[in-house]
C-alpha positions as CSV (number, residue, x, y, z in Angstrom):
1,X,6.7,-29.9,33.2
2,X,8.2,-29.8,36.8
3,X,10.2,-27.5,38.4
4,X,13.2,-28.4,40.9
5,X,10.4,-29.9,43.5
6,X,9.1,-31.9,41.3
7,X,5.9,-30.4,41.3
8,X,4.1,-29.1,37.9
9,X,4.6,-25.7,36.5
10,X,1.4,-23.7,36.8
11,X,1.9,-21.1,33.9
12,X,3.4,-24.1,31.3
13,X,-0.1,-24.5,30.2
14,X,-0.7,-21.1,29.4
15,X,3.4,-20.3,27.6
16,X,1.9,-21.4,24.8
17,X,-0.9,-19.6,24.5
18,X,1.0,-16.3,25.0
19,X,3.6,-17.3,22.8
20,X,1.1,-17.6,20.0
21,X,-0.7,-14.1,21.0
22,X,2.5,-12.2,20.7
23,X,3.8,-14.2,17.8
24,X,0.7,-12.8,16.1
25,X,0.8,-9.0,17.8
26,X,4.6,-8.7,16.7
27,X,2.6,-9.5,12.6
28,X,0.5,-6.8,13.3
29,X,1.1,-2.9,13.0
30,X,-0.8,0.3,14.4
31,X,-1.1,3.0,12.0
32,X,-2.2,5.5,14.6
33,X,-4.2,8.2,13.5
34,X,-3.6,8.2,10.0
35,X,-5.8,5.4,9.1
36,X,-8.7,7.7,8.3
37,X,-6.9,9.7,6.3
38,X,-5.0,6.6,4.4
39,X,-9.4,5.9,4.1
40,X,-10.2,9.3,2.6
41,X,-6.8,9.3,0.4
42,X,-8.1,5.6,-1.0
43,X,-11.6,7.5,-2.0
44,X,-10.2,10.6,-3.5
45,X,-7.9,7.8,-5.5
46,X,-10.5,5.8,-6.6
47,X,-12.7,9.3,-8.0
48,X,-9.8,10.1,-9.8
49,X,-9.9,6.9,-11.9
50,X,-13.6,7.2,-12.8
51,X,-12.7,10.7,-14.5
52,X,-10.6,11.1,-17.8
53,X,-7.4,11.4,-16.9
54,X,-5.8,12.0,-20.5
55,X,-8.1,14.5,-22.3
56,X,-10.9,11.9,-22.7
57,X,-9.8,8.8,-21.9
58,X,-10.5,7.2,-18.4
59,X,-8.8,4.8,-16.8
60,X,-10.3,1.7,-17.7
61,X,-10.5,3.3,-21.4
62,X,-6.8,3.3,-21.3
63,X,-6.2,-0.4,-19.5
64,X,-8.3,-2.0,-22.1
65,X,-6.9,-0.3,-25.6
66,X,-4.6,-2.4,-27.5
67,X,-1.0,-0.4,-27.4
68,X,-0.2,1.1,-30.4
69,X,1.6,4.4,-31.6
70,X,-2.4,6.0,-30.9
71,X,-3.0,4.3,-27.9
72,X,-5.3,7.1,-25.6
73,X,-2.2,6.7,-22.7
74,X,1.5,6.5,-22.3
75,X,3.1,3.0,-21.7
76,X,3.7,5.1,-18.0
77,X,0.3,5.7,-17.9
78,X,-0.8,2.3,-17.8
79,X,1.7,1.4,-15.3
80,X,0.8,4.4,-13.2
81,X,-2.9,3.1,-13.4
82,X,-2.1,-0.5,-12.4
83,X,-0.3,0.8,-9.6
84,X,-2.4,3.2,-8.3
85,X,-5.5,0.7,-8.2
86,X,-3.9,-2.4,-7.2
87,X,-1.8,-0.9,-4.2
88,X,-3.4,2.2,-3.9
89,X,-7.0,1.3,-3.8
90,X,-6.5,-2.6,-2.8
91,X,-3.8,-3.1,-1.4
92,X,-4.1,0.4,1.4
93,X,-7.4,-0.9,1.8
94,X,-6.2,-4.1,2.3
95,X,-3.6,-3.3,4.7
96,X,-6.1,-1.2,6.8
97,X,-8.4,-4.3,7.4
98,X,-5.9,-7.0,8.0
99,X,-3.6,-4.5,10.0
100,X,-0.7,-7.0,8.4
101,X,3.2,-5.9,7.9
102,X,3.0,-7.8,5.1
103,X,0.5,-5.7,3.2
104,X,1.9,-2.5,4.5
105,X,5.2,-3.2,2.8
106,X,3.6,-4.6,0.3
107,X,1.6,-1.1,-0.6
108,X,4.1,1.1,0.4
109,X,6.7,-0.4,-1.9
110,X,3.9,0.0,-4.8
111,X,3.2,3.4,-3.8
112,X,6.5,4.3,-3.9
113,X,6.9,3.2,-7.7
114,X,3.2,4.8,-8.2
115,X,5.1,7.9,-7.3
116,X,7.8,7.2,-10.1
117,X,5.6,6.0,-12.4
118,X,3.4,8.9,-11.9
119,X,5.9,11.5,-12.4
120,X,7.2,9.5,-16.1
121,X,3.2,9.7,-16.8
122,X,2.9,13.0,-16.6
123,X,5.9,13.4,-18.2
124,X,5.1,11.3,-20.5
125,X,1.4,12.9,-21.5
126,X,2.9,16.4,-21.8
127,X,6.1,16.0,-23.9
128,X,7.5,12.2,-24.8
129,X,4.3,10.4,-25.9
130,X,3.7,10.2,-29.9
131,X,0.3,11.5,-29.8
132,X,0.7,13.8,-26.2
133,X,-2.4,14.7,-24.5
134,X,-3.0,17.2,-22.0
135,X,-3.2,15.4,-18.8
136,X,-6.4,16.2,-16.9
137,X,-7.0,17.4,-13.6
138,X,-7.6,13.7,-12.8
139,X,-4.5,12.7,-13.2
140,X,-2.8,15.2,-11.6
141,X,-5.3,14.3,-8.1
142,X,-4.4,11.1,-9.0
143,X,-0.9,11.7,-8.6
144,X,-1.1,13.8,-5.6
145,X,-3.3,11.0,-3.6
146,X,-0.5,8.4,-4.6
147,X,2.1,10.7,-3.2
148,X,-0.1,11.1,0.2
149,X,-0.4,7.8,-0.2
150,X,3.0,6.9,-0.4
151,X,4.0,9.1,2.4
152,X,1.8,7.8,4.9
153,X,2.4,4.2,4.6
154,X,6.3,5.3,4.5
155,X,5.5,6.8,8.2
156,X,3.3,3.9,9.2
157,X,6.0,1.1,8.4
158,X,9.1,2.7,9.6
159,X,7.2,4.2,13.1
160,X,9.3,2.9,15.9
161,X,6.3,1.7,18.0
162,X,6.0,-0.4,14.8
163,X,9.0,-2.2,15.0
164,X,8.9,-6.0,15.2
165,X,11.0,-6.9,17.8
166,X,12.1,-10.2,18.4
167,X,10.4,-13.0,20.2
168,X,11.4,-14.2,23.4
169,X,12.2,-17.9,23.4
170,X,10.8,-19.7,26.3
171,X,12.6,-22.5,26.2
172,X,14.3,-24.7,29.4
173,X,16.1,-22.9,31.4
């Protein structure tokens, strides 16, 4: 490219070059100082499943039984489980490595229905289910670390320094 003298444009070369870095900065977000405890949150979750969380039944215990009016867990249960490990264990821990908005939404929209789902369990394991259990301390620590969870990648996605803002177009002019 020239410019009105007809002589080349020094920085054309490099436009480019930082249209591609801040194309790929604007993808990224900062979680600030709460990625260690997003870290320690994804630990306590992950303990949580290795303990029973419905009188003796663990997590896996529950995942794998065939449902049936004696299954060891609430259809909520299972949900609750699924989302607790898939977007609270993988997909925060996911999210922390990549540093991508897309994972971020991702597990914070997961979190949030752990949260929902986690409240219906526990509902669920203390009055509604067929064969109710007593739901274990797990579950309840469980529960809590989903709703940390939830919260924090609530305040990670929506933090204004966060905020994709739009790229400028260096076009002719």
């Amino acid at each position: 490219m020239e410019d009105d003298q007809g002589m080349p444009d020094e920085f054309d070369a490099y436009r480019h070059d930082f249209d591609e870095i801040e194309h790929r900065v604007q993808r990224e977000f900062n979680t600030g100082g709460r990625a260690v405890t997003i870290a320690i949150l994804v630990v306590i979750l992950a303990v949580a499943m290795l303990f029973p969380l419905a009188e003796s039944a663990r997590a896996w215990t529950i995942l794998t039984a065939e449902v049936t009016t004696d299954a060891p867990g609430s259809f909520f249960l299972r949900i609750f489980i699924v989302l607790a490990v898939v977007g609270g264990i993988g997909g925060s821990l996911i999210a922390l490595v990549t540093h991508r908005w897309a994972a971020a939404w991702a597990t914070m929209f997961s979190q949030g229905l752990g949260v929902l789902f986690g409240m219906f369990a526990l509902w669920a394991e203390l009055t509604a289910h067929p064969q109710a259990r007593t739901p274990s301390v797990a579950l309840y620590i469980a529960f809590g670390a989903t709703l940390a969870l939830a919260y924090l990648w609530i305040r990670v996605v929506t933090n204004t320094t966060n905020i994709m803002k739009p790229v400028r177009d260096y076009g002719d002019d």
